[in-house]
N, C-alpha and C positions, 0 to 999 in steps of 0.2 A: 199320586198324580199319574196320570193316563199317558203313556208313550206312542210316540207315532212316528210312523217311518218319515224321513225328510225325503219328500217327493219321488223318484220312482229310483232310489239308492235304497244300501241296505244299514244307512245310518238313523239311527232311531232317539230322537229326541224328547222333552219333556213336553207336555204341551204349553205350557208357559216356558219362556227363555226371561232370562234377569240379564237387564240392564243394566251398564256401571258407566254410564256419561257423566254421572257427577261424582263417582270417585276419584278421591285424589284432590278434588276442589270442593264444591259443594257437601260430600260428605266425606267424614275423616277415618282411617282404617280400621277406627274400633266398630264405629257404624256400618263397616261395609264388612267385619266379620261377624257382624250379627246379622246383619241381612242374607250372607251367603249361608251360614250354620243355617237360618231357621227356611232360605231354600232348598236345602239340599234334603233336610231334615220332613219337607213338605214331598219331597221325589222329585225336585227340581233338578234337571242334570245340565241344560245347556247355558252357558255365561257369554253373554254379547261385548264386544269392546270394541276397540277401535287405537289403533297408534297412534289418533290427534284426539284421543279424549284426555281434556288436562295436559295436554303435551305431554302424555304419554303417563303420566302421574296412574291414569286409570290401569295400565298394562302391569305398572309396577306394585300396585298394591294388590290386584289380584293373583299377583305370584307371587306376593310373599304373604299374601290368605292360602294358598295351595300347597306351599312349602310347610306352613304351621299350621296351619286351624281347620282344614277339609283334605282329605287326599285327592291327589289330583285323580287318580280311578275313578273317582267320585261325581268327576266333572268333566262335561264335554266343554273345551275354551275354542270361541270362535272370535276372530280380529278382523280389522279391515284395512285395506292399504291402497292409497293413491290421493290422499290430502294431504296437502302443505305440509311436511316436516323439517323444510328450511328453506332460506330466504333463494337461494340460486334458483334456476334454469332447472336442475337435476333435483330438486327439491319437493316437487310435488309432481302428479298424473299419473298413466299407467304405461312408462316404458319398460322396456324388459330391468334397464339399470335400476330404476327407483324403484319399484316392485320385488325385487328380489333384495334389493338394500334394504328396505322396509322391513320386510319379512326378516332378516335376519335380527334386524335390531329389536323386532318384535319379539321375540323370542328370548333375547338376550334379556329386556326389561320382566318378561315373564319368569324365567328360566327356566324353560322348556325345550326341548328337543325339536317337539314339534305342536302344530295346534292341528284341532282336527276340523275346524270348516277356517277355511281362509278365503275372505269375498274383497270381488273389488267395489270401494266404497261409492266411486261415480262413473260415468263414463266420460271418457279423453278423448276430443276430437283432433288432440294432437298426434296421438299416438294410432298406429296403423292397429286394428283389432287383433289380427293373428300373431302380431308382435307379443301384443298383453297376452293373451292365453295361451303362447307357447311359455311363456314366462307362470303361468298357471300348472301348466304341463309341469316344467322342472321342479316347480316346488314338490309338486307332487311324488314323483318320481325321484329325488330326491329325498322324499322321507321328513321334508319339514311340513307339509300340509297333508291330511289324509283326506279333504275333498274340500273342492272349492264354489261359491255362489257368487252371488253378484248384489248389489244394492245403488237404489235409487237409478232403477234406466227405465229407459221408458218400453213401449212394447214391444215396438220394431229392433231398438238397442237388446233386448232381453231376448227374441227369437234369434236376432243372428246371431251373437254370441252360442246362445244355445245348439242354435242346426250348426254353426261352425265345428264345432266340439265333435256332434251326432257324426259326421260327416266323412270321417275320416278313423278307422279302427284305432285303437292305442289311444288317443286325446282321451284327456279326463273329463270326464262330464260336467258340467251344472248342474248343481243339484239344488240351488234355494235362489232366490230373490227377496232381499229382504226391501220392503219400500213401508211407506207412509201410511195407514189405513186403519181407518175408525169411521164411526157413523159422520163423522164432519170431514172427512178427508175419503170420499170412495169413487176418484178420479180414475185408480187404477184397475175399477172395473169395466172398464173402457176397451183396455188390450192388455195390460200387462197381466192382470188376473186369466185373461183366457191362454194368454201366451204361455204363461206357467204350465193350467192345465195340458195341454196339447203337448208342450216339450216334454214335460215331467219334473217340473219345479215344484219345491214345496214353497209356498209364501211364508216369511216370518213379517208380520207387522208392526211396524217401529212405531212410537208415540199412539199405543191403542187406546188410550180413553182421551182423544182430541187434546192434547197437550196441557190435560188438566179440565177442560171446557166443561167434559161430561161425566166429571163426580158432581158436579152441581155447587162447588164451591165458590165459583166465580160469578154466581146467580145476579146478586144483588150488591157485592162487593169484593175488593181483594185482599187478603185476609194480608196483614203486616208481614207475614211470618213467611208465606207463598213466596216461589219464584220469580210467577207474575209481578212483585212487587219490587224485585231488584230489577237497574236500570240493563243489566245484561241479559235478561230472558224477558223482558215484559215485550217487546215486541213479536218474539217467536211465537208469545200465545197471542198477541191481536191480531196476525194473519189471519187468525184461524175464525177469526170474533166477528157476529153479522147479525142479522135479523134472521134469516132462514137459520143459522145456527142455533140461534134462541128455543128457535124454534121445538130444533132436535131434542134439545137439550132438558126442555122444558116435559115431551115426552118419554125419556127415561127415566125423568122424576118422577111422573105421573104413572107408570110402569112399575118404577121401585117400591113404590108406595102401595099399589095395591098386588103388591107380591110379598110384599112385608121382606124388603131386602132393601138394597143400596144402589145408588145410580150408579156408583163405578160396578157394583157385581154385574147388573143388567149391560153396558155397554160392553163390558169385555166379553159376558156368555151370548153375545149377539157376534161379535169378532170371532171371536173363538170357535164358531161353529159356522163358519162364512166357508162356502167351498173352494177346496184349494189350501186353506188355512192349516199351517202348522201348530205352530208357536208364535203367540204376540210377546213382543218383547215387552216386559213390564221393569220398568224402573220407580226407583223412590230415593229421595232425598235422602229418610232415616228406616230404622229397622220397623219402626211404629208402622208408618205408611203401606212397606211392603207387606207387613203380617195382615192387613187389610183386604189385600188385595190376593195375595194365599188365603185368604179367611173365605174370598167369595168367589174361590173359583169352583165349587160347588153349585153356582147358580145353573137352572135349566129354566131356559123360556118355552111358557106356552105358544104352538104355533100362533095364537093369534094378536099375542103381542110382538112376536117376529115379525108378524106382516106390517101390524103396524109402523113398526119401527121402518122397515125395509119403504113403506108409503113415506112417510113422512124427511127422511134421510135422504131420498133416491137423486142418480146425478141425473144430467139433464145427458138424453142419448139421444144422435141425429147421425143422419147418413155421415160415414159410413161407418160410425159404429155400428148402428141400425139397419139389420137392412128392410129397404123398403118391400111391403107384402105387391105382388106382383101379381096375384093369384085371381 
């Protein structure tokens, strides 16, 4: 699998990063050390988590896959922290308290010294910015984080952060944003994709084949067995569900078919080569799913089903995303 630098740092990632949101719940450790062995085994290196994945279920079973089943050498672990991890005041967001409390306990369910991307998982409008990122700072600095990103903010949220860092020598940089982005979700080419560019973000993209939309399994029905079909995730995928989606949807199948591949291979090697693009986070249920999904990361699209795709997908831009030609 092809490495690439994580944005203008000197940490070098897989081009696919693994997903473990449904570790610990949805799927059970034996399944999650077959999915990690036949990552790693593919040159998979970067593992995504989170401290409120599974209430923490996810943290812990991928440290005790690290302790037994893959070395941690073996594995870049990245977490996230500033969601709800108890019911108080002090319990969720990004104060210096909860952020470094986080982080330790993170660690503790891993059991790990340290992790080497640590991002904060939202933005806090309660919390003062410089407050959160000097608590980025100490991690770092500190020796529990070796480099920190950010996920889910928006553009403006993602440059300041960023030039706040830039701005002052010794702060630790940002180096990723990880957000939402697939042919049904490409909002954040609006600002946050150029925002990256220009600071020196690498983008990781979470939920890359449209939350399931666009393997084309949800065409004409929802399969029993599907996520969609439990009452806890069927809404997460009908945000995403529309007519113009169909739409999209309809031309990657049309795509996959005469490239003699698979709709999820075509959406993800359309992601996957999106400027700015690091690492799309790919997750799966079982180890079947993700070997699928390692199976088609081989795919290259002809420019001119690119284009297509890029017509057919595109968001709607208006001043001032746009600017107006003056000329």
């Amino acid at each position: 699998m092809e490495q690439r630098a994580l944005g203008r740092s000197g940490l070098v990632v897989s081009r696919l990063g693994l997903g473990t949101m449904t570790w610990g719940r949805d799927t059970d450790e034996d399944e999650a050390a077959l999915q990690l062995t036949a990552f790693v085994d593919a040159g998979g290196t970067l593992v995504d988590t989170a401290d409120v994945y599974a209430d923490g279920e996810s943290e812990r079973t991928l440290g005790r896959l690290l302790a037994d089943v893959v070395p941690r050498a073996d594995v870049l672990v990245a977490t996230k922290a500033g969601g709800r991890t108890g019911p108080r005041p002090m319990g969720r967001g990004a104060s210096r308290g909860h952020l470094l409390a986080a982080l330790d306990a993170s660690l503790e369910r891993l059991g790990l010294d340290h992790v080497d991307l640590w991002q904060l998982h939202a933005w806090d409008d309660a919390t003062p910015l410089e407050e959160t990122l000097a608590a980025c700072d100490l991690a770092v600095s500190s020796g529990r984080a070796r480099y920190i990103g950010v996920s889910n903010f928006s553009g403006w949220q993602t440059a300041q952060a960023a030039t706040w860092q830039r701005a002052w020598p010794g702060r630790t940089p940002v180096v990723s944003t990880q957000v939402e982005y697939s042919l049904l979700q490409r909002g954040v080419e609006r600002e946050v994709t150029p925002a990256a560019e220009a600071l020196g973000l690498g983008v990781l993209p979470w939920s890359p084949l449209g939350r399931g939309l666009l393997t084309g399994k949800y065409r004409h029905a929802t399969p029993e067995d599907s996520r969609a079909a439990s009452p806890q995730w069927q809404g997460f995928l009908t945000r995403l569900h529309s007519p113009s989606a169909d739409r999209v949807v309809e031309a990657v199948v049309t795509a996959a078919e005469g490239l003699g591949t698979s709709p999820l291979g075509v959406a993800l090697a359309w992601l996957r080569d999106r400027p700015g693009v690091v690492a799309p986070i790919v997750g799966a249920r079982t180890a079947a799913q993700l070997q699928e999904t390692l199976d088609a990361d081989g795919v290259r699209l002809p420019p001119a089903i690119v284009t297509a795709l890029d017509d057919v997908s595109a968001p709607h831009f208006s001043y001032p995303d746009q600017r107006p030609d003056h000329s």
